[in-house]
C-alpha positions in Angstrom: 130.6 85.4 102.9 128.5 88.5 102.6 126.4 89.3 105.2 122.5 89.6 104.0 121.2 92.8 104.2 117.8 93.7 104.0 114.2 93.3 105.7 114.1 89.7 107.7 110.2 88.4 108.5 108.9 87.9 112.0 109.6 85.3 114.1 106.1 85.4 115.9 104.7 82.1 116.2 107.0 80.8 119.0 106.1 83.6 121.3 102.3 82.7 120.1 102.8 79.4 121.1 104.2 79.7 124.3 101.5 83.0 125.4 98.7 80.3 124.1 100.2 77.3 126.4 101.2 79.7 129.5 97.6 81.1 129.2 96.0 77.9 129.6 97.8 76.4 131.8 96.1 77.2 135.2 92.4 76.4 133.7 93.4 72.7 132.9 95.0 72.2 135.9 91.8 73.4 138.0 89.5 71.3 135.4 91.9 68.5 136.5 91.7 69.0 140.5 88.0 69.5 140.1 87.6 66.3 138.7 89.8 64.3 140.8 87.8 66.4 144.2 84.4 64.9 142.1 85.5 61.1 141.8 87.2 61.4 145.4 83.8 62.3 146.7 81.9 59.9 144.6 84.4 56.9 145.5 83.5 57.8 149.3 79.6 58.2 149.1 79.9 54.7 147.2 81.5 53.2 149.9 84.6 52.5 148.0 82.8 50.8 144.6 82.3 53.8 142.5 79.1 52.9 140.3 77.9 50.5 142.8 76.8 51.7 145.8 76.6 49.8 149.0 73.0 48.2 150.0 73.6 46.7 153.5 74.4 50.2 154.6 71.4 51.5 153.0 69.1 48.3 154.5 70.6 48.9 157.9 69.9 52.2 158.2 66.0 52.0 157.2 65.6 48.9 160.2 67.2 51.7 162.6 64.5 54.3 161.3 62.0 51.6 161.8 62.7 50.4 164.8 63.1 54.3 165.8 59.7 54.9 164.5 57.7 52.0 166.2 59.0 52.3 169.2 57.9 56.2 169.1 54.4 54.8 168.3 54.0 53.4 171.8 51.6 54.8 174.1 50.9 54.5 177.5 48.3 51.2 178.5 47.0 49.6 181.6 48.1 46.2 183.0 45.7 44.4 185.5 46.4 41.3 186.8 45.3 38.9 189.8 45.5 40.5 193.4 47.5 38.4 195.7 44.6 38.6 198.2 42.1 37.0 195.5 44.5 34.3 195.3 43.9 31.5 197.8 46.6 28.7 197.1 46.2 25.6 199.2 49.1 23.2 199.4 47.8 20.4 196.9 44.3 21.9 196.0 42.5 22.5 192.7 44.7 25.1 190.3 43.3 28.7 190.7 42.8 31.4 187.8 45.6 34.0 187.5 44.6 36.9 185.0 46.2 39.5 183.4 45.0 41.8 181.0 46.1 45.1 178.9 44.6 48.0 178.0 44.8 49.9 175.4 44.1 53.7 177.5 44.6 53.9 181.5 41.1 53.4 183.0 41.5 52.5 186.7 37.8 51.7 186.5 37.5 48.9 188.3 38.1 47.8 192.3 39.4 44.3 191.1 43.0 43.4 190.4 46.2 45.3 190.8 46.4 48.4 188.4 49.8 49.5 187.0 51.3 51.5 183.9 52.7 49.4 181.1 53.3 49.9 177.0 50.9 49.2 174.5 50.9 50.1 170.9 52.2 47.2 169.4 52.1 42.7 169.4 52.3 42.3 173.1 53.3 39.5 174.9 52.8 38.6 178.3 54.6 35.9 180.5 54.2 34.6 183.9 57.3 33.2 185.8 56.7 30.8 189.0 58.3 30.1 191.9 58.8 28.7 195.2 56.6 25.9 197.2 56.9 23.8 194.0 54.4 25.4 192.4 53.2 25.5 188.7 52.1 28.1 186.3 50.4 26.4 183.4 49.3 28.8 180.0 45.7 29.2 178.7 46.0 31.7 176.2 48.6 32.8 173.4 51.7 34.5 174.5 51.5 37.0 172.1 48.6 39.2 171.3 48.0 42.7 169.4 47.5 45.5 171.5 47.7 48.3 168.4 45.0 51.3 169.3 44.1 52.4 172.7 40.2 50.9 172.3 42.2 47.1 172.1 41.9 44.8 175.3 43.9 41.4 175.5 43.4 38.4 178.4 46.0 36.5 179.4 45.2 33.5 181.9 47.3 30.6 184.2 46.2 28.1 185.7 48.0 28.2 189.1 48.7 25.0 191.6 51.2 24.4 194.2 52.0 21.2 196.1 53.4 22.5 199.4 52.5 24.9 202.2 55.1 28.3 201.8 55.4 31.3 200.0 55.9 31.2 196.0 56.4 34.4 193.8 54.6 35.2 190.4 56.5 37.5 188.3 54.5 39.2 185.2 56.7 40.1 182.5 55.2 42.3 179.4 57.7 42.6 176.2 56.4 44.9 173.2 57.6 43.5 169.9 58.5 45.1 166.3 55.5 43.7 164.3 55.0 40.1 164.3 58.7 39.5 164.7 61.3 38.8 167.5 62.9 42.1 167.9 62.1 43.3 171.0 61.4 47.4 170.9 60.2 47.4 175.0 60.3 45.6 178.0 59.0 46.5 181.0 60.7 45.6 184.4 58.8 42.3 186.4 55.3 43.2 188.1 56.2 40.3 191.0 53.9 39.5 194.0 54.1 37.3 196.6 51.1 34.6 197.9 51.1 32.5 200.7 50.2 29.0 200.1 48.4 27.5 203.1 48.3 23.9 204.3 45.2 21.3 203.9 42.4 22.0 205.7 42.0 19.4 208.6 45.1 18.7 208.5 46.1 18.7 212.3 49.2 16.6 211.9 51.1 19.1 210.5 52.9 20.3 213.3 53.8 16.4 214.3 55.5 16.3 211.1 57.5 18.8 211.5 58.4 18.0 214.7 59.2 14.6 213.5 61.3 16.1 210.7 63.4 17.9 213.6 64.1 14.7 215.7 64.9 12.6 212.5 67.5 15.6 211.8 68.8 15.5 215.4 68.8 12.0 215.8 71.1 11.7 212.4 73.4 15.3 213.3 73.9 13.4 217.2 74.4 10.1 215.8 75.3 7.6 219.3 74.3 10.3 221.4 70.6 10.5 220.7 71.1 6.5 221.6 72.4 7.0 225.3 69.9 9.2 225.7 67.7 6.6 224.4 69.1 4.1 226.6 69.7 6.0 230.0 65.5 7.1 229.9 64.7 3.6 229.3 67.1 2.3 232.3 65.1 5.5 234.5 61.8 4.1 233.4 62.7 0.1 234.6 63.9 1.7 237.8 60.8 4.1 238.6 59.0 0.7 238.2 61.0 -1.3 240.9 60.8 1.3 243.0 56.9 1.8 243.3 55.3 -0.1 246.0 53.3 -2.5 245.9 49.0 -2.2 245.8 48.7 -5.4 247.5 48.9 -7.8 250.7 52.2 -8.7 251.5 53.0 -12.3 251.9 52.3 -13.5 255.4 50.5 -10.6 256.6 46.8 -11.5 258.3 44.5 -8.9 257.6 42.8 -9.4 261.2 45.7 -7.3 262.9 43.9 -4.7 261.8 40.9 -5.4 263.0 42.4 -6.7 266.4 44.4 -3.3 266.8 40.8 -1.4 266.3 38.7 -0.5 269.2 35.9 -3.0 269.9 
């Protein structure tokens, strides 16, 4: 076959194609990473359910700012509460009157009760814990009471008994609470005194019962010994009694020897 001769037209359009595709190239594949960084990013903040979000997390974190922020609203009060030398307990006696009392500011301003630092700023509650001598601490007032600005003043009162002579301990606990709920935002460590409960007046047999109380003890630790003993002072006691002499005449004695033996 003869070979054609003559003018041929332009291949050009591969060569377009193929500067078109190799030019955009690297922009698609950096749209592509850049959308993939976006959703990645999204997926996490979402906590795993893109479109959802997660509200526990949220709700959790605005109780921590909450508590966080209460807590920072508490200021510096005054507890006073009964002196132990104001407290006269007698074993079995009419209750007394224990008192304490918050403050909303530290006063100081007066010479009765025991003065000391606590929180206020917040519901307050107050507790008294008992013990020893088998005594009783018996509530008059509300547990919990607001104690919000630093003009507020809350009472507390206990009515205070004990049944036996000794030494009993009242504790005074004061909790500051998150609103009018159960979370607890500050407690402060036990105020705790000690009071000495004294025995009935005009009672003079106390010392006999306590000596009793020993001898029952020994009696029941010695067992058969405390018995011979028993025994061997009675036997001591019937022969002191033989022994003694007699006050009066013996038999067949005449009381005129005496006389004849006397100078006439």
């Amino acid at each position: 076959m003869a070979e054609q001769k003559g003018p041929q037209p332009p291949r050009t359009p591969a060569p377009v194609a193929m500067s078109l595709g190799s030019g955009c190239f690297p922009w698609t594949v950096l749209a592509v990473l850049i959308a993939l960084v976006s959703g990645l990013f999204l997926f996490l903040g979402h906590g795993g359910e893109p479109g959802k979000g997660n509200p526990g997390a949220s709700k959790q974190q605005t109780y921590v700012d909450e508590i966080d922020e209460a807590r920072q609203q508490l200021f510096k009060g005054e507890l006073v509460r009964t002196s132990t030398s104001s407290l006269h307990l007698v074993a079995g006696g009419d209750p007394l009157p224990f008192r304490a009392q918050i403050l909303g500011s530290w006063r100081s301003d007066g010479p009765d009760g025991t003065h000391s630092p606590t929180s206020a700023g917040a519901e307050i509650g107050v507790k008294l814990h008992c013990s020893g001598a088998q005594v009783r601490c018996t509530p008059l007032s509300s547990e919990r009471q607001n104690v919000i600005s630093k003009t507020d003043t809350a009472t507390w009162l206990w009515d205070v008994s004990a049944e036996k002579a000794g030494t009993v301990t009242l504790s005074v606990t004061v909790t500051a609470y998150y609103r009018d709920s159960d979370t607890v935002l500050l407690e402060q460590p036990p105020a705790t005194t000690h009071v000495k409960v004294a025995a009935p007046p005009g009672d003079s047999t106390i010392w006999v019962k306590q000596a009793w109380q020993w001898i029952s003890g020994a009696i029941t630790s010695l067992g058969g010994l405390a018995v011979s003993v028993t025994a061997v002072i009675t036997l001591a006691v019937m022969v002191a009694r033989r022994t003694t002499p007699a006050t009066g005449p013996e038999p067949g004695h005449d009381d005129t020897d005496a006389d004849t033996d006397s100078p006439s």
